[in-house]
C-alpha positions in Angstrom: 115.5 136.3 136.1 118.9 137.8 134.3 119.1 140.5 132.6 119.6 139.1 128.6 123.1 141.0 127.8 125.9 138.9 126.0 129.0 142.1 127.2 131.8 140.6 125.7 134.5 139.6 127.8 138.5 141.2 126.8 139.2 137.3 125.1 136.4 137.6 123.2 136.9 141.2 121.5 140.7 139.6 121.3 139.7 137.1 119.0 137.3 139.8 117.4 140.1 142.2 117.2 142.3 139.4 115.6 140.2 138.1 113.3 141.0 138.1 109.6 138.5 136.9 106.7 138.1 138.5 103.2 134.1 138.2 103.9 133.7 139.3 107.0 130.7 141.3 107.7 129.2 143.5 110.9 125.6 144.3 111.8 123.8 146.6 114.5 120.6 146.6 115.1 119.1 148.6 118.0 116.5 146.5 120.2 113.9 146.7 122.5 113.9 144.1 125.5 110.0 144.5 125.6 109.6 144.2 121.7 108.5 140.9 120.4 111.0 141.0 118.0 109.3 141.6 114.7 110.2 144.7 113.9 114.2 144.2 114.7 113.6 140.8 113.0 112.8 143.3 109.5 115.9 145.4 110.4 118.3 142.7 110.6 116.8 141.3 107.4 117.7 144.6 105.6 120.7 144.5 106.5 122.0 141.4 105.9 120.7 141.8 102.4 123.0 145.2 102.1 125.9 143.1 103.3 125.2 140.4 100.6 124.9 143.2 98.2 128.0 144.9 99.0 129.5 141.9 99.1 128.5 140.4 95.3 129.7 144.3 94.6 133.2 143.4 95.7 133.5 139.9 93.9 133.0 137.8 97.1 132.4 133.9 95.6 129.0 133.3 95.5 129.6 130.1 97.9 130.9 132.6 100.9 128.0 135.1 100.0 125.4 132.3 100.3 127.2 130.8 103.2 126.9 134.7 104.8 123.5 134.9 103.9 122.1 131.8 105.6 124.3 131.9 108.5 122.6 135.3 109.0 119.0 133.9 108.1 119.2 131.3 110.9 118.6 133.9 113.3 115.0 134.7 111.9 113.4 132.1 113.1 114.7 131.8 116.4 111.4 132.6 119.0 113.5 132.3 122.3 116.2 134.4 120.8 113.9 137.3 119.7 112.0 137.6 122.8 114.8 137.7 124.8 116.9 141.4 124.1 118.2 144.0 125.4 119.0 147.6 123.6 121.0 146.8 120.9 122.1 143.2 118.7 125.3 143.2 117.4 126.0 140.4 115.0 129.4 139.2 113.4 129.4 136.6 110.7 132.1 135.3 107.8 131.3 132.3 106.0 132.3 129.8 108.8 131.1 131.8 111.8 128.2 133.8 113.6 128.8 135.6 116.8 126.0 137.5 118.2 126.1 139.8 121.4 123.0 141.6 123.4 124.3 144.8 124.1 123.2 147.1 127.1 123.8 150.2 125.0 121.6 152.2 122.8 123.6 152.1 119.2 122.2 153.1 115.8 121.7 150.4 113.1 124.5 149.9 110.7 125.9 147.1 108.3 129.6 146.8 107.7 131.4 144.8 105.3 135.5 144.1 105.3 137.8 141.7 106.1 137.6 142.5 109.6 134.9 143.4 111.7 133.6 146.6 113.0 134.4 146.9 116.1 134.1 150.4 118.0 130.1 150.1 118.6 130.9 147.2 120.0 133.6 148.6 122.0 131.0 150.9 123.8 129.4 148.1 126.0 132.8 147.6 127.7 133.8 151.3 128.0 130.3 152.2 129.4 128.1 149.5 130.1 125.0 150.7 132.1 125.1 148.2 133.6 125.5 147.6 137.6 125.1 145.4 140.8 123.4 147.5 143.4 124.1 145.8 147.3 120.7 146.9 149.2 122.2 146.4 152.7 120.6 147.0 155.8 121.2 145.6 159.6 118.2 143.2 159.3 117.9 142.4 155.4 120.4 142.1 152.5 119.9 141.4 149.0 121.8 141.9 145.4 120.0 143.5 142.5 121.1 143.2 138.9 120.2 146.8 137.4 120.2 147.4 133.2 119.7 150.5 131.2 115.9 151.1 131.3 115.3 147.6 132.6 115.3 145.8 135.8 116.0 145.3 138.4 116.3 141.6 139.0 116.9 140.1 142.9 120.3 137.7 142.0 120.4 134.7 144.5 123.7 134.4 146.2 124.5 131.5 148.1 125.5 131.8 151.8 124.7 135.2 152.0 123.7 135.9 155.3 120.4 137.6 156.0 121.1 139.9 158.7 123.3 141.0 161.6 121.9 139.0 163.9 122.0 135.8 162.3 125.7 136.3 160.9 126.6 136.8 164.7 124.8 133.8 165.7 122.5 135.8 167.6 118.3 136.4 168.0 119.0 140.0 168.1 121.5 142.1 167.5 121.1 143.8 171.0 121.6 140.5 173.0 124.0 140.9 175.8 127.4 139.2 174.5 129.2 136.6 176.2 131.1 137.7 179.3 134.1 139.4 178.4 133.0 140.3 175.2 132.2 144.0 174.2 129.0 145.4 174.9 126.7 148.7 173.4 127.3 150.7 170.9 131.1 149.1 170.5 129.7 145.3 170.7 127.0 145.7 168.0 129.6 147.7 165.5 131.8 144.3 165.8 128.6 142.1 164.9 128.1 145.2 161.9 131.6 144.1 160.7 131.0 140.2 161.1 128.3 140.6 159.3 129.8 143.0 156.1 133.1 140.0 155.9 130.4 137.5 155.9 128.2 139.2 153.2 131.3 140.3 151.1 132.3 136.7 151.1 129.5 135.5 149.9 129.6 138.2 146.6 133.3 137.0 146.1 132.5 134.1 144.4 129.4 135.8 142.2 131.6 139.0 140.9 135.2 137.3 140.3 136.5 137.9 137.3 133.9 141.0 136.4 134.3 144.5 136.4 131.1 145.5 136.4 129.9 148.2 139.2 129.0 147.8 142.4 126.8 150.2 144.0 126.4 149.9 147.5 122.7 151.2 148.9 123.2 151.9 152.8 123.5 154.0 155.8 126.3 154.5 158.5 127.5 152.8 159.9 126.9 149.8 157.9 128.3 152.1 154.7 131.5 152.7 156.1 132.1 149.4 158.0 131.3 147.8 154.4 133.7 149.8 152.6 136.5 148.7 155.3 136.2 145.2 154.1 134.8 145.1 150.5 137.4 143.5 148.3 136.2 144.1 144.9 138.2 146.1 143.2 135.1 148.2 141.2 132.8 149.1 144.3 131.5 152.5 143.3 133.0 155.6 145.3 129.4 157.0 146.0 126.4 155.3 147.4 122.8 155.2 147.2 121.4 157.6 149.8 118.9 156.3 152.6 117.7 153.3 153.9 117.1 150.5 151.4 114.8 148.9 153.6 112.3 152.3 153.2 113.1 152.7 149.0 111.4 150.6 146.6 113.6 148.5 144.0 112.8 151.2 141.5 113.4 153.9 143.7 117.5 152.1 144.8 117.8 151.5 141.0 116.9 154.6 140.1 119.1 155.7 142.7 122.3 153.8 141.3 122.0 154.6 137.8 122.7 158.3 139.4 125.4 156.8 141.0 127.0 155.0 137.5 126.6 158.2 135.7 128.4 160.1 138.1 131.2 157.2 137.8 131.4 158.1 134.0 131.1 161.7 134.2 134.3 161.2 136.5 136.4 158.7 134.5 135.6 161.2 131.2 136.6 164.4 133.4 139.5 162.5 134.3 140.8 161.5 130.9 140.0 165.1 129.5 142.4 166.6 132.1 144.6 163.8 131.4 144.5 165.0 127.7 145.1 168.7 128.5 148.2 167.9 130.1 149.7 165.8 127.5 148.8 168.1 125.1 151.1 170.9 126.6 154.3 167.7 126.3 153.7 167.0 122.6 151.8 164.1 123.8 148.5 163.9 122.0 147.1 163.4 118.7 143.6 164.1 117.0 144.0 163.8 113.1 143.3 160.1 112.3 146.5 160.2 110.0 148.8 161.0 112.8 147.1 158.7 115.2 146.6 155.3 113.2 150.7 156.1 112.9 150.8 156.1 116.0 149.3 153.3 116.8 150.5 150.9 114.2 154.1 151.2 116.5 152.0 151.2 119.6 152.4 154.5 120.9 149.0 155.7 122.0 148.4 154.9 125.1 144.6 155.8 125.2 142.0 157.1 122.6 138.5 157.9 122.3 136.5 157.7 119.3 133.3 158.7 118.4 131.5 155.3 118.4 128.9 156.0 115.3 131.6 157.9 113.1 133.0 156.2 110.1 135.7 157.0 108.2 136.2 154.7 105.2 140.0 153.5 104.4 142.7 151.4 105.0 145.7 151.8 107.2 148.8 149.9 106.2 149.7 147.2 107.7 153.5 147.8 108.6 154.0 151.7 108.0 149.8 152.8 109.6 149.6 155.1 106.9 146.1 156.1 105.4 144.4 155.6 102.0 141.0 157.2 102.4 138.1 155.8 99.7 134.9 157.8 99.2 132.6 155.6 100.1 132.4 152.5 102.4 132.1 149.5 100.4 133.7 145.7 101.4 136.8 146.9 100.3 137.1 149.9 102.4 137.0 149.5 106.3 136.5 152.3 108.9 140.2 154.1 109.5 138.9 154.7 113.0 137.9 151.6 114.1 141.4 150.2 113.4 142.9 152.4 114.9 141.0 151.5 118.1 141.9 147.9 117.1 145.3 148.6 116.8 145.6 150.4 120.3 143.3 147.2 121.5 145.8 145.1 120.8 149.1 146.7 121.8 147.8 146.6 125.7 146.1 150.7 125.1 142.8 151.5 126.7 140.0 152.0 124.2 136.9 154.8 125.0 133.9 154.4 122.6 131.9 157.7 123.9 130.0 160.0 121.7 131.6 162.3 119.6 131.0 165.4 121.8 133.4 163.7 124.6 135.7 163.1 121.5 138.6 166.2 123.1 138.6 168.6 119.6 134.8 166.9 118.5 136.5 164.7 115.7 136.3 161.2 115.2 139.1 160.5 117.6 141.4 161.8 119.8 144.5 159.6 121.6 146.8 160.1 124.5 150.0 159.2 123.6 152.9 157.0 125.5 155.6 159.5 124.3 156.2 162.0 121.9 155.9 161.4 118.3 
């Protein structure tokens, strides 16, 4: 069994990010993977019928109104669909096209309608999934667990992994005498440990290329160590799941490794605040949306955060980034935020979608910025 997330891959927000239609309208709707459905069935259907109101406000032709409407309707129906959630939908449709994306993240219904999407809930999922491999490794069993937020764990099959020291040595026991000449004890069985962590690490290469999603190793020395010596994927979490995963339960290793991830967070954040402080003292930092979506119309912030359910209706010229804020958000208006996080997107910055108290100042953003401005 899989967990049932859709997290977008970089391409796919690109073409998000890029995409341009006067109708073009964005929907979250927060889920619960053990829900039938019904009741986030009645949310999205509120929804959409706010979009096709604000959109008849605005002048949209009737045709690409209707065409939004039943694009969005063809969800409704969809048993298989419904049942199958995680803990939030997010939902992007213009007259031509419906995207849809099950989100690991907890994010608060809203309906957006512009001529671009609205993107920075969105952007959440890939700036802090919750979402993890844990590696229960042990000298006689080894298995890979898929972990969600509040969900899981699920055993992943992995072809060719091996399924313990032994056997990856080609031996009936780890403590058989070796071959003459070979080395014996303590020595001889920490070689077969290492066979065994290139043989297993092999195996993974194949399931986590391309990903970036955590790694959390559950074992104890030597086998942690020896691992870590020959892991070569790149996001193998510093910190590991204490004890033997052959005495924890699943719930107990998951339980475990979401620890683990929200240590990982807790560092990257702490890491970008200091980060912040320091270009703050250079001239290097910008908080005021005005200044940053300036910024990063001529690509100079190299990072910002934004709060992820703060909207500030606008636009942001296209050539000069400056701001005219409207009173209210309508489908002319778009969030001034969440194009500046598309703007940084898509000059190569990196994008935070955190919660507005790890916003540095508590605004609606805050950017690092690749010089002084």
């Amino acid at each position: 069994m899989n967990l049932h997330t859709d997290i977008p891959s970089r391409a796919e927000i690109d073409a998000l990010l890029a995409g341009r239609d006067a109708a073009s309208v964005s929907i979250y709707v927060p889920t619960d993977p053990a829900s039938p459905g019904e009741a986030e069935r009645i949310e999205l259907k509120n929804l959409a019928a706010e979009a096709v109101r604000q959109l008849e406000e605005a002048g949209t032709p009737k045709a690409d109104a209707d065409a939004i409407a039943e694009q969005l309707a063809s969800l409704d129906p969809d048993e298989t669909f419904w049942r199958h959630q995680a803990r939030s939908l997010a939902v992007f449709a213009t007259p031509r096209s419906l995207v849809s994306f099950r989100l690991p993240n907890r994010l608060v219904a809203q309906v957006q309608v512009a001529d671009r999407f609205h993107l920075k809930p969105l952007l959440r999922a890939v700036t802090f999934p919750q979402v993890a491999f844990l590696l229960a490794l042990a000298q006689g069993s080894v298995r890979l667990l898929e972990v969600g937020p509040e969900v899981g764990p699920w055993e992943v099959d992995v072809p060719d992994l091996p399924s313990d020291v032994a056997s990856a040595a080609g031996m009936a026991s780890i403590a058989d005498r070796a071959p003459r000449g070979a080395l014996q004890g303590a020595e001889g069985q920490k070689v077969r440990m290492r066979q065994y962590c290139r043989e297993v690490d092999r195996a993974l290469r194949p399931m986590l290329a391309g990903l970036d999603v955590p790694l959390v190793l559950a074992a104890t020395e030597p086998l942690d160590s020896i691992y870590r010596s020959v892991n070569t994927y790149p996001h193998l979490a510093p910190q590991s799941v204490p004890g033997s995963p052959e005495a924890s339960s699943d719930t107990e290793l998951v339980a475990g490794a979401r620890t683990v991830l929200d240590t990982v967070y807790a560092a990257e954040l702490e890491r970008v605040r200091e980060l912040y402080e320091r270009r703050a003292s250079q001239g290097r930092t910008a908080q005021d949306v005005v200044d940053l979506a300036r910024a990063a119309t001529f690509g100079a912030v190299d990072t910002v955060l934004v709060d992820i359910d703060d909207v500030v209706p606008g636009t942001v010229d296209e050539d000069s980034g400056a701001v005219t804020f409207a009173e209210e958000d309508d489908a002319v208006a778009y969030g001034v935020v969440d194009e500046i996080a598309r703007r940084v997107w898509l000059n190569g910055g990196r994008v935070l979608a955190v919660r507005r108290e790890d916003v540095p100042g508590g605004g609606a953003a805050a950017g690092i910025l690749r010089y002084a401005v």
